[in-house]
Structure formats: C-alpha cells, structure tokens
PATI-608924 format. One record per residue (C-alpha): x, y, z; residue number from 1. Coordinates in steps of 0.1 Angstrom, whole numbers, plus 5000, padded with zeros to 4 digits. Layout:
N
<lumse east="X" north="Y" up="Z" k="NUM"/>
...
! end
This chain:
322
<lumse east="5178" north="7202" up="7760" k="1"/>
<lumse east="5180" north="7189" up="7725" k="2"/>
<lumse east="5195" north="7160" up="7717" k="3"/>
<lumse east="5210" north="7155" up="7678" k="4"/>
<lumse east="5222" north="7120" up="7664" k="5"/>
<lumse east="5236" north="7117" up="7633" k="6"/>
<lumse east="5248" north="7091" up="7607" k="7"/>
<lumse east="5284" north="7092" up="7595" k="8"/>
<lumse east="5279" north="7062" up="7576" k="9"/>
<lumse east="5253" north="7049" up="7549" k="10"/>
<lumse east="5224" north="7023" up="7564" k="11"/>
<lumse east="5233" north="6992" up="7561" k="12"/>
<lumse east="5202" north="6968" up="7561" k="13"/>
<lumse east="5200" north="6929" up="7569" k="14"/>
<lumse east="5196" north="6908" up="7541" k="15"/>
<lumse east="5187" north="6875" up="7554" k="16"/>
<lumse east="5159" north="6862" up="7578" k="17"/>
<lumse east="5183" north="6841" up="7598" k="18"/>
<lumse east="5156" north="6822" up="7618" k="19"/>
<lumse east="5131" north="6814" up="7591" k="20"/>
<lumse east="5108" north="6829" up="7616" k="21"/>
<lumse east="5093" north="6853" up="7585" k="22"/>
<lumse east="5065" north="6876" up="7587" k="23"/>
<lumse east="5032" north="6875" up="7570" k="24"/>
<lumse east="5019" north="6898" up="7546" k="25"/>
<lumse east="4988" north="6916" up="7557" k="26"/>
<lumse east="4977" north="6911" up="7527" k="27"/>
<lumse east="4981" north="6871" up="7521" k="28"/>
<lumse east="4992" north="6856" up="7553" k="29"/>
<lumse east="5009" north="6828" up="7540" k="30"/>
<lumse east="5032" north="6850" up="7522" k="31"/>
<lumse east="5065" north="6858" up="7533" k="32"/>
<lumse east="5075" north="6897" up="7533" k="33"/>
<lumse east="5093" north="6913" up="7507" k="34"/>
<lumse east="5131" north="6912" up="7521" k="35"/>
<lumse east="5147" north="6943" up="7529" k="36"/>
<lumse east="5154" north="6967" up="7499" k="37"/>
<lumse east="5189" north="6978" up="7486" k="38"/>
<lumse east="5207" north="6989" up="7516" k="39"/>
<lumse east="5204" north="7027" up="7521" k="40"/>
<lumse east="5175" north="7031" up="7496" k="41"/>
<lumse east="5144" north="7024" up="7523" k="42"/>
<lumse east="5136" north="7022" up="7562" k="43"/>
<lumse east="5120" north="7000" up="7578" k="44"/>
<lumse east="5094" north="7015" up="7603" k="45"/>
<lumse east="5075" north="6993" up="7628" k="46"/>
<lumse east="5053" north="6992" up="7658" k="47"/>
<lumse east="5054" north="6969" up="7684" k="48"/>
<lumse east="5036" north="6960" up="7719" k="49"/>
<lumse east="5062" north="6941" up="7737" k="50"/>
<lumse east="5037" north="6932" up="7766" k="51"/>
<lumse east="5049" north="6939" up="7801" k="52"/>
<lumse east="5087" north="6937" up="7786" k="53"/>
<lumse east="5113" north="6943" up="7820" k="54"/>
<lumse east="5149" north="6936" up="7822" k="55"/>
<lumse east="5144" north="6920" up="7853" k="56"/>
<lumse east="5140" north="6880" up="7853" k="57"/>
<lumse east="5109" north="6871" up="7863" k="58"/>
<lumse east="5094" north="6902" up="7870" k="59"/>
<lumse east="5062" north="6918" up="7862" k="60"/>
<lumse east="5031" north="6907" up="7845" k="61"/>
<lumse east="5046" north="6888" up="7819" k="62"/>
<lumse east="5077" north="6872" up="7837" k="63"/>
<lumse east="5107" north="6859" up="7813" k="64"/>
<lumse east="5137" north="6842" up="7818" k="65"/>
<lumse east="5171" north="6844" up="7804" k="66"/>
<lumse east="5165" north="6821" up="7777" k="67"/>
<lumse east="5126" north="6839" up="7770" k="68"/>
<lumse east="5147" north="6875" up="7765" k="69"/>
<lumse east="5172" north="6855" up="7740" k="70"/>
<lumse east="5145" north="6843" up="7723" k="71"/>
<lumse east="5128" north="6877" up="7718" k="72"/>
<lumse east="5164" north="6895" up="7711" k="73"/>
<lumse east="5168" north="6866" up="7683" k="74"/>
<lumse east="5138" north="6870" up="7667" k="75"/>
<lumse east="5134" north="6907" up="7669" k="76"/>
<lumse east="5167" north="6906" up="7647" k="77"/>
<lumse east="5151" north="6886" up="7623" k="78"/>
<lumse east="5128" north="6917" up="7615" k="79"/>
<lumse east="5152" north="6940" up="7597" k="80"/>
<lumse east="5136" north="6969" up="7612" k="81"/>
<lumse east="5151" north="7004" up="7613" k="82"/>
<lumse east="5130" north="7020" up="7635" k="83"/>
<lumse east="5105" north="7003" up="7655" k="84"/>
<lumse east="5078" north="7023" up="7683" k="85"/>
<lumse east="5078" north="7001" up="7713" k="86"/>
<lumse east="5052" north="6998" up="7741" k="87"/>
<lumse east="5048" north="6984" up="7778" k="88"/>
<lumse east="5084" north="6982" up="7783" k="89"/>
<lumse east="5097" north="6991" up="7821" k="90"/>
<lumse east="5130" north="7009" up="7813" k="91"/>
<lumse east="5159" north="7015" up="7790" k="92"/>
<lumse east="5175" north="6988" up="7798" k="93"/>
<lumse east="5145" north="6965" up="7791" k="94"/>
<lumse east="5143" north="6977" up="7755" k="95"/>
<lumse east="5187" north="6970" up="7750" k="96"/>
<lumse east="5171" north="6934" up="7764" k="97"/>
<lumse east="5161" north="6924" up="7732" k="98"/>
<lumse east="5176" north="6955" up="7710" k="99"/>
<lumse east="5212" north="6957" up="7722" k="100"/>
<lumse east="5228" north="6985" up="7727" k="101"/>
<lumse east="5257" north="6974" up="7705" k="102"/>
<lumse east="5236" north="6981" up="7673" k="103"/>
<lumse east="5205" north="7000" up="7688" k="104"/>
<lumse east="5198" north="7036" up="7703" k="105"/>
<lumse east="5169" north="7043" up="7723" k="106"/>
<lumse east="5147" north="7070" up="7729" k="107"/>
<lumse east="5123" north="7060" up="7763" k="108"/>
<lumse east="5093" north="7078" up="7774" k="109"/>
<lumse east="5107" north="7107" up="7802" k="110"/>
<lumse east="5073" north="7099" up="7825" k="111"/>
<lumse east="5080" north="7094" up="7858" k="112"/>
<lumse east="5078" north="7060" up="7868" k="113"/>
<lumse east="5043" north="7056" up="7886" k="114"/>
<lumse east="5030" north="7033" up="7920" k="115"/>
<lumse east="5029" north="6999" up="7907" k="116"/>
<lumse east="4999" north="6979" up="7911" k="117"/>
<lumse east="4985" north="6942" up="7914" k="118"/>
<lumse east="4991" north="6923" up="7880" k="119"/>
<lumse east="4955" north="6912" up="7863" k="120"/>
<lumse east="4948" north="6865" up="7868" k="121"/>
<lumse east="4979" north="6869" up="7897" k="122"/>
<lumse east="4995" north="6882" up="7927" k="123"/>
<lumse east="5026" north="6896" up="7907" k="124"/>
<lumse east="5036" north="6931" up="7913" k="125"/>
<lumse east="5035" north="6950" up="7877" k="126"/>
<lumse east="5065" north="6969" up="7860" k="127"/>
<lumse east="5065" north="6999" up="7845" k="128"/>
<lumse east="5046" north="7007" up="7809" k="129"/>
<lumse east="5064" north="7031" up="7790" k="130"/>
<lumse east="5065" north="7034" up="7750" k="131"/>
<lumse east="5101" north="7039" up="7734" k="132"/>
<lumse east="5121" north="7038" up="7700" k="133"/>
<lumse east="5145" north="7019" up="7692" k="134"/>
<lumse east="5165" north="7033" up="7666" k="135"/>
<lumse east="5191" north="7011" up="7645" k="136"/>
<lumse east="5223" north="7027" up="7647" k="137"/>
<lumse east="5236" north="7045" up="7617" k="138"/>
<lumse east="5198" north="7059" up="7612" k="139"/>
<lumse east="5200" north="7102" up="7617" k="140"/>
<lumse east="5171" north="7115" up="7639" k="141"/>
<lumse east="5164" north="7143" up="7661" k="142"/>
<lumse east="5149" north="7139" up="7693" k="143"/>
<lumse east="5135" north="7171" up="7717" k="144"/>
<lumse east="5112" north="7164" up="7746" k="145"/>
<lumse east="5090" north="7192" up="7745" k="146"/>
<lumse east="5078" north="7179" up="7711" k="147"/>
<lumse east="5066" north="7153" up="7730" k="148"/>
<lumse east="5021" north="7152" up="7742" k="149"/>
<lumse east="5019" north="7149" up="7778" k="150"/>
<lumse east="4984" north="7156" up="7776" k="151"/>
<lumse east="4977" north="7121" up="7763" k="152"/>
<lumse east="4983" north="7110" up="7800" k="153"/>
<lumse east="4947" north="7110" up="7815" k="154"/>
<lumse east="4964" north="7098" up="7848" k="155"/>
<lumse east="4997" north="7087" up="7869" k="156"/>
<lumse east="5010" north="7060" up="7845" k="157"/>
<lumse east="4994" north="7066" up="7814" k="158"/>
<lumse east="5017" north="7069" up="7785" k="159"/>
<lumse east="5025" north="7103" up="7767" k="160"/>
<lumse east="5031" north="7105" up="7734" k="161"/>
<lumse east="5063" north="7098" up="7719" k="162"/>
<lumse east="5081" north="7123" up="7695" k="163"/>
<lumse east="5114" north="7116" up="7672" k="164"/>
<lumse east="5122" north="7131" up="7638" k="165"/>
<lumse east="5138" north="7109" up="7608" k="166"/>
<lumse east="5162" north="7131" up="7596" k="167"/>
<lumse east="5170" north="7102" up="7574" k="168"/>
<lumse east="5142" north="7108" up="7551" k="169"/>
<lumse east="5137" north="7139" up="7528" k="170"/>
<lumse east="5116" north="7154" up="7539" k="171"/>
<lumse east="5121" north="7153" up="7574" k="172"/>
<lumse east="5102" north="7129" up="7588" k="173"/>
<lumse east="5083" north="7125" up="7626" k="174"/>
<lumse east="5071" north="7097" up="7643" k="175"/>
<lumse east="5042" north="7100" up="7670" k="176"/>
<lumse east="5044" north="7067" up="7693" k="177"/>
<lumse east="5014" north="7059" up="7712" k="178"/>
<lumse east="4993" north="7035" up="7732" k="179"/>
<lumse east="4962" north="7049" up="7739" k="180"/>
<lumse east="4934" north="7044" up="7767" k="181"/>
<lumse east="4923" north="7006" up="7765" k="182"/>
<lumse east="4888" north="6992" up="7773" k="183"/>
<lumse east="4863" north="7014" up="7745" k="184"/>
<lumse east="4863" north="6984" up="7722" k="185"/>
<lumse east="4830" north="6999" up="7701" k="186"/>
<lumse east="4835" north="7015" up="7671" k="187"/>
<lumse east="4817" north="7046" up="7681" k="188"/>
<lumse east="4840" north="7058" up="7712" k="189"/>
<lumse east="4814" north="7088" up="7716" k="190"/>
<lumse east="4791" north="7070" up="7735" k="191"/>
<lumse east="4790" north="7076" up="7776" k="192"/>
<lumse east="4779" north="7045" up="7791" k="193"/>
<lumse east="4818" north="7033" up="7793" k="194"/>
<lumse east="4840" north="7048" up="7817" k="195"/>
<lumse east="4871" north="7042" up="7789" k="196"/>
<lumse east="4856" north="7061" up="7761" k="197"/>
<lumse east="4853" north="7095" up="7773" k="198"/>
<lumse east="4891" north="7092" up="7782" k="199"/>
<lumse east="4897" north="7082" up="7747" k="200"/>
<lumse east="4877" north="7108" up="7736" k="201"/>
<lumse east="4898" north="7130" up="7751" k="202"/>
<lumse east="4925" north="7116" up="7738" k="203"/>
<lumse east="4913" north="7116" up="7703" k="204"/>
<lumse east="4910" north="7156" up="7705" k="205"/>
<lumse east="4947" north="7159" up="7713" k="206"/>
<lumse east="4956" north="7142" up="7683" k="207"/>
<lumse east="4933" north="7159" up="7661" k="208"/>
<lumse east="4950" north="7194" up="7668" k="209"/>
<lumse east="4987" north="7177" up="7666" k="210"/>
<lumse east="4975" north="7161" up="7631" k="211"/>
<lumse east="4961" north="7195" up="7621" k="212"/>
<lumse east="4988" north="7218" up="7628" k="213"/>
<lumse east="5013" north="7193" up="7608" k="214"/>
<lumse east="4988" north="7193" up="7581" k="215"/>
<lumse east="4991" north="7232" up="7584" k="216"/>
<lumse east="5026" north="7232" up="7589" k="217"/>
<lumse east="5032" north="7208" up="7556" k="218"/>
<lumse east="5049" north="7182" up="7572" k="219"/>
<lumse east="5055" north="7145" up="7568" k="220"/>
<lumse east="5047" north="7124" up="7596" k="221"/>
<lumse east="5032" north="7093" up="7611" k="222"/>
<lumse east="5015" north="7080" up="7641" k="223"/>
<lumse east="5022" north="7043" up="7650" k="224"/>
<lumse east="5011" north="7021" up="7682" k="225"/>
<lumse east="4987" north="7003" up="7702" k="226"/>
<lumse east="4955" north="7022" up="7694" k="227"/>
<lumse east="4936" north="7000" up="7713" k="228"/>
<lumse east="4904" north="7004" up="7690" k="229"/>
<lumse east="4899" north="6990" up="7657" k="230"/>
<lumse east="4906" north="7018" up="7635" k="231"/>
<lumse east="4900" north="6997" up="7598" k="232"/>
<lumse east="4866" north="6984" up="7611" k="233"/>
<lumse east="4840" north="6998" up="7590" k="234"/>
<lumse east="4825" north="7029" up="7605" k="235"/>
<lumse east="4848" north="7031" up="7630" k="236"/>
<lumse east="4844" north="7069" up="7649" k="237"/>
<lumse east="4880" north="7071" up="7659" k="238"/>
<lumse east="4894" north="7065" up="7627" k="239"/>
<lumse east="4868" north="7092" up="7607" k="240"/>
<lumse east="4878" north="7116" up="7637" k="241"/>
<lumse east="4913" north="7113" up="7628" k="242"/>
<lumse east="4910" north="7110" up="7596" k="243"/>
<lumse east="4888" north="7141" up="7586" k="244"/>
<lumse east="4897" north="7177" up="7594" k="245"/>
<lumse east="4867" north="7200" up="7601" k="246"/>
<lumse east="4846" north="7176" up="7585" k="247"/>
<lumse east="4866" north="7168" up="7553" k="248"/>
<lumse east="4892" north="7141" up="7550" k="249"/>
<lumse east="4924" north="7151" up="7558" k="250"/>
<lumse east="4943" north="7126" up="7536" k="251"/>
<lumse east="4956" north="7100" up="7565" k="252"/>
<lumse east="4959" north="7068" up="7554" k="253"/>
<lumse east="4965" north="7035" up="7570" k="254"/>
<lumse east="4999" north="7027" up="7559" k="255"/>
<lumse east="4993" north="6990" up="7567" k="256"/>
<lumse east="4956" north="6978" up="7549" k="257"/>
<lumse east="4936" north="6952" up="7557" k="258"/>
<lumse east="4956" north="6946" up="7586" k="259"/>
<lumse east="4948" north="6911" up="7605" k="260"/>
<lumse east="4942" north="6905" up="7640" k="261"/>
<lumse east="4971" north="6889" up="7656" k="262"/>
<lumse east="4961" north="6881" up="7688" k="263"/>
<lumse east="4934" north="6853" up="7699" k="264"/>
<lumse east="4925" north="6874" up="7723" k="265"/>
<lumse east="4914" north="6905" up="7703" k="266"/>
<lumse east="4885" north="6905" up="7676" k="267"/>
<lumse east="4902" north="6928" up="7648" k="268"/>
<lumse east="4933" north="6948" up="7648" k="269"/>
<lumse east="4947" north="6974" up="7671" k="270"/>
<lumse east="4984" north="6979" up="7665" k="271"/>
<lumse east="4983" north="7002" up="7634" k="272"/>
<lumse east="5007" north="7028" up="7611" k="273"/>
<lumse east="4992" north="7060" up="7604" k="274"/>
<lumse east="5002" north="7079" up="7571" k="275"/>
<lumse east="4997" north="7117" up="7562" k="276"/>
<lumse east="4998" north="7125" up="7525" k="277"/>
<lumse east="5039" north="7132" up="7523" k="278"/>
<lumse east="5048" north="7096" up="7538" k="279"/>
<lumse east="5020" north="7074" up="7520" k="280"/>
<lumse east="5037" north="7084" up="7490" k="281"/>
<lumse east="5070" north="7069" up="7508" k="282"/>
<lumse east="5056" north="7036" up="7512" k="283"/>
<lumse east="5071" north="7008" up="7489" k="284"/>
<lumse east="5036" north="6990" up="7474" k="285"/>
<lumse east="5027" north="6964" up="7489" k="286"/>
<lumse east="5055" north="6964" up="7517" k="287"/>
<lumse east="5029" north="6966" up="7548" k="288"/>
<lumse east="5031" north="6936" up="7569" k="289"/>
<lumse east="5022" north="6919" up="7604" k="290"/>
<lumse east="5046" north="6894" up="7616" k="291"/>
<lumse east="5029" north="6864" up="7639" k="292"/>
<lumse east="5061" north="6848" up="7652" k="293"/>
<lumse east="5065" north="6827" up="7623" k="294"/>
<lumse east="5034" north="6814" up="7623" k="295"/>
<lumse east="5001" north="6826" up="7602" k="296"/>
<lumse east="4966" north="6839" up="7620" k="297"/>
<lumse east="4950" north="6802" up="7612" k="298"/>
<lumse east="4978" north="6781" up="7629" k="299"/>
<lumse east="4990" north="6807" up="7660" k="300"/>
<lumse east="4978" north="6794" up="7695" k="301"/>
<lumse east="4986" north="6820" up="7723" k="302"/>
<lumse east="5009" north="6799" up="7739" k="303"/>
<lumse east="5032" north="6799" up="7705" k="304"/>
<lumse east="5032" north="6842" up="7710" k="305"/>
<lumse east="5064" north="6861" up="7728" k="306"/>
<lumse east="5041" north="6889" up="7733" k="307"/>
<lumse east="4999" north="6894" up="7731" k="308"/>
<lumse east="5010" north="6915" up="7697" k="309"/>
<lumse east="5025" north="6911" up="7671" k="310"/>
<lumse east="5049" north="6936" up="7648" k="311"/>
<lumse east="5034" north="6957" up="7623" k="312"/>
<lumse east="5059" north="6975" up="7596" k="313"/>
<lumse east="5062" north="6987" up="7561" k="314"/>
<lumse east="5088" north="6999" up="7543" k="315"/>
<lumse east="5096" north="7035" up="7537" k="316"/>
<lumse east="5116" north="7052" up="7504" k="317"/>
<lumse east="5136" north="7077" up="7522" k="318"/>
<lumse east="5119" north="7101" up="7497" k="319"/>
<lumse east="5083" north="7105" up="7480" k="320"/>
<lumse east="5078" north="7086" up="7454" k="321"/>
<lumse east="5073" north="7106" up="7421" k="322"/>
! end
C-alpha cells in the first residue's frame, strides 16, 4: 500500500553546529561547510554508511555501548541534514538510535532479514545490513514499495534499492539509496577474473534501465550510497556506464566533486551523490561536502572514526536554479 507524509508546517533548519565537530569541504578540507541556508529555502541531502549500526548494545560487528550510540546521536545532529540514505543498519529501531524518532521518520529496507553469519577479525555473530532514510520531520515525501529494485539483490542479504520521493522539492524529487556489491575495487568492473565484478556488472545494468526510463520520463532524481567503487577515478567503467546512455552522456553528474577518501582503509572514495540534469541545477555551488568527524583526511586515525565512512551531503534549492 502507499504510504503519504506530508508537511503542515514550513522546514525549519538548525542553525548552529553545536559540537564544533564541523564537516570539511570536499573541496578544501580545512574548511568548514557553509551553514545551513535560510530555513525552508534548501535541503540538506546526505549519504551515510553507519557500519554494522544495531540497537542492541554490544552486538554485531561493530559493537557499541550506550555512551558510543550517544555519541553518534550527538554528532549526527550536528549535521543539519534533511534527508540522509543510511546503510548497514540492523532495524528501525537502530536508525531512531541515533536519529530519534521524536524529530525523525524512517523509511527501512522491507528485505527480509537473512541467516546471520560469522563477523570478519572475530567470533561475533553479525546483525542485519539494511539501507534506510531517515527523514527530518516536517520534510513531505512519498514513499511506495514497489518503486523500490529488488533486483539489485544478487543473493539472501544483499540490499535492494531504496526508493522515496521529495515532494518537498518542485519538481518532485526521488532518491535511489544503494550499497552495492563490494570487493571489484578496479576501475574496469568488466573484467572476469573477480568473482565480485560480474555481480556488479549485473548490478550496473539494473541501474542503467532505472536511470534511462527517468531520463525518458523527465524526471528529477538522484542516486546516493555506498558504491563500493571509485566512481570519480579517472577512467572508471562504472561511472562512464552510468553516466552515458546508448553511448552518449546522459547528463549525470557527481553532485559532490573531487570527493576525498575518508577512510584509511580505502584508496579513493566510494560513498557518492549522483545528480541527473533537473537536480544539478538544484545544488547550492559549492555546498558538496564530506564530514570526517571533526577532523580533516591528514589528521583522522581510524580509531578517531564512529563509523569506516564518513557523511557525504550537499545542499539542495527546493527548485532549479534559473
């Protein structure tokens, strides 16, 4: 059935970084990001990777305690996002965790939950890894299942895609959260000698016929998430098949550019924002930013990290700019 929420009220946004735990612009790390824009004038859309985020203390792959989960739900405020995709989180409950259901609505993947298997370094038993939104309260968005791509899961417990519509923004506007197949870190995922890469591969056709038919269809929308491949690296396959329609580019952008690595562990970024030609031209200049838990790429040790990723956002006019 279809679910409709609606706003009553005008978005109000935060207009203080109460932590001093500010993000860095993609752009200049040291920079602090542009702080949010007159209330009701802009969104803030962001993706996240929350890493093996449960409800439950101590469980899972990444275990946290009660003061770990307070620490995430204080700095997540400090982001002054609208709308953020999450990933690996275990349930509904884990996502109010840190976005509380006092201010925040959420939309989790409807995948059954899958066997559970032996956590990667440990004897732990893993959680669940669904992708959700969390939507700020007050924001108007439309959310119907069967919009959703279940073909993206290439086995029991891989992630579908995600589906909402922003009926905040005019025009409408919809929001594809993903996390895609891990392991094909090579910038040409054709090749056959990895086991990951033809799964990705497969992957990358499912998207190519949901970007073309909104392309067709005129529409405005983004996809945001954990890639898991290095779309901005130069000659990267994944990003020309996506970004090219029968050969010709299609006019997707990366809403965030020259987006940094956050991680230690990872060699270039693979948490990105995808823009089609309607919602580039909703993006405030030079509003794309990655957030490394108040810290910059130079200075972050992984130890200092509440999660292997960090948050990537921009800012959206609710309307193309002119």
């Amino acid at each position: 059935m279809k679910t409709r929420h609606k706003t009553l009220v005008g978005l109000l946004l935060p207009l203080a970084m109460t932590l001093g735990l500010a993000g860095c612009s993609s752009q200049s790390p040291k920079q602090d990001p542009t702080p949010p824009l007159k209330a009701g004038t802009a969104l803030r859309i962001g993706t996240w990777n929350a890493e093996h985020l449960s409800e439950v203390i101590g469980a899972g792959c990444k275990p946290r305690d009660e003061t770990e989960l307070a620490t995430l739900r204080q700095y997540a405020s400090t982001l002054a996002l609208d709308v953020v995709a999450l990933q690996e989180v275990a349930s509904e409950e884990a996502v109010q965790a840190i976005f509380p259901s006092s201010d925040w609505q959420v939309v989790i993947s409807p995948r059954a939950d899958s066997d559970t298997y032996t956590c990667r370094g440990s004897e732990r038993e893993s959680t669940q890894q669904k992708v959700a939104f969390a939507i700020r309260k007050g924001i108007a968005f439309d959310y119907d299942p069967a919009q959703n791509l279940p073909q993206l899961q290439y086995s029991p417990g891989a992630r579908l895609g995600l589906v909402i519509t922003l009926t905040d923004a005019q025009p409408n506007l919809t929001l594809l959260n993903l996390h895609l197949k891990s392991g094909c870190f090579v910038e040409d995922f054709r090749i056959e000698d990895n086991k990951a890469c033809p799964v990705l591969a497969g992957q990358a056709e499912v998207l190519q016929q949901w970007i073309d038919q909104r392309l067709e269809d005129n529409a405005a929308f983004m996809l945001l998430g954990d890639f898991n491949h290095h779309l901005d690296k130069p000659g990267n396959q994944l990003w020309q098949a996506l970004s090219h329609t029968q050969g010709q580019p299609n006019g997707l952008t990366l809403a965030v550019e020259n987006n940094s690595y956050c991680s230690p562990y990872y060699e270039g970024a693979i948490d990105h924002l995808l823009a089609d030609p309607i919602s580039a031209k909703m993006v405030v200049p030079g509003s794309g930013f990655v957030d490394y838990y108040g810290k910059t790429p130079q200075t972050m040790t992984a130890e200092e990290m509440l999660a292997d990723h960090c948050p990537t956002y921009v800012d959206l006019y609710r309307s193309p700019a002119k």
